[in-house]
N, C-alpha and C positions, 0 to 999 in steps of 0.2 A: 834092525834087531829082530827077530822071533818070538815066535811065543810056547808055550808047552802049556797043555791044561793037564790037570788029573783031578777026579772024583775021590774026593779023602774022605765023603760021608753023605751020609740024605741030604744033608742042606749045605754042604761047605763043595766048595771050588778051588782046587790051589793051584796058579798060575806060576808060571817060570818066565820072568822076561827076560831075555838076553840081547838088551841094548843095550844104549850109554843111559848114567844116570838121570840126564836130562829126557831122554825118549821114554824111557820108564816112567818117569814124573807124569810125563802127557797122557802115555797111556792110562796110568792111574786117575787121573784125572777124566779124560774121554769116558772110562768106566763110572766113574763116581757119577757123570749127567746120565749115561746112558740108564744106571741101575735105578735112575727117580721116576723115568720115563713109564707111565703104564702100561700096560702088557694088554692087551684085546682078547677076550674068553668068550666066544659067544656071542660079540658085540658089546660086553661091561667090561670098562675100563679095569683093568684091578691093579692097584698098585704095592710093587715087594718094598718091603724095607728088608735094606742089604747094606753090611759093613764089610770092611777091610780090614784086613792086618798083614802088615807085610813085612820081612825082612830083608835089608839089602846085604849079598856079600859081594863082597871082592875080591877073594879066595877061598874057594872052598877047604879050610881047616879042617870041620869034625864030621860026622859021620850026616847024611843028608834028611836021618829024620831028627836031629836037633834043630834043624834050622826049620823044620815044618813044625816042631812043639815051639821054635821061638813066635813063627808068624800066627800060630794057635795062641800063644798067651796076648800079641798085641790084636788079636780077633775080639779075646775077651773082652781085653779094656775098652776097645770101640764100642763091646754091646753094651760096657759096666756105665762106658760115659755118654754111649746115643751120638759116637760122630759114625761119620762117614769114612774115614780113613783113619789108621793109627799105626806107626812104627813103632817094629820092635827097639826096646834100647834095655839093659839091664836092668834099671831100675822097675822097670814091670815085674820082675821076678823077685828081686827086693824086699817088694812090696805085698807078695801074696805071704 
C-alpha cells in the first residue's frame, strides 16, 4: 500500500493510507512507537505528545473533506481522552 501525507494545519498531519486494513493497522501502530520516540534539538532530548484520529473508508461516498472533519472529530476525542489513537465512529458526533 502507499501513503499520501497533507499539511491540514500548524500542528495536524493528515495521512491517506491505501493498503489493506490489516497494513493500515501496522502502520498506525509503527506510528504510535515511532511518535513517543524523542526527537534530538541540540543534543536535548524533547519529547512530542502526538495523537491520532483516523477514519477508515471503503468507498468513497461523500465529498473528501467530510471524511477529513470525521478524522478531525476522532483527533478530538483522542486529545479529550489522552489516548494515542481513536477511530472515527458516529457516536463521536452524537455526542458533541
Amino acid at each position: 500500500g502507499g501513503q499520501v501525507a497533507y499539511h491540514t494545519d500548524t500542528a495536524q498531519l493528515a495521512l491517506v493510507l491505501m493498503g489493506s486494513e490489516e497494513h493500515n493497522q501496522k502502520v498506525l501502530e509503527q506510528l504510535s512507537e515511532v511518535v513517543q520516540e524523542p526527537v534530538l534539538f541540540n543534543e536535548i532530548p524533547i519529547h512530542i505528545e502526538a495523537r491520532m484520529g483516523y477514519v477508515a473508508l471503503n468507498k468513497i461516498k461523500k465529498d473528501p473533506h467530510v471524511y477529513l472533519q470525521r478524522a478531525e472529530a476522532a483527533l478530538a476525542l483522542a486529545q479529550e481522552r489522552d489516548q494515542d489513537v481513536t477511530v472515527f465512529s458516529p457516536e463521536i458526533v452524537s455526542q458533541k
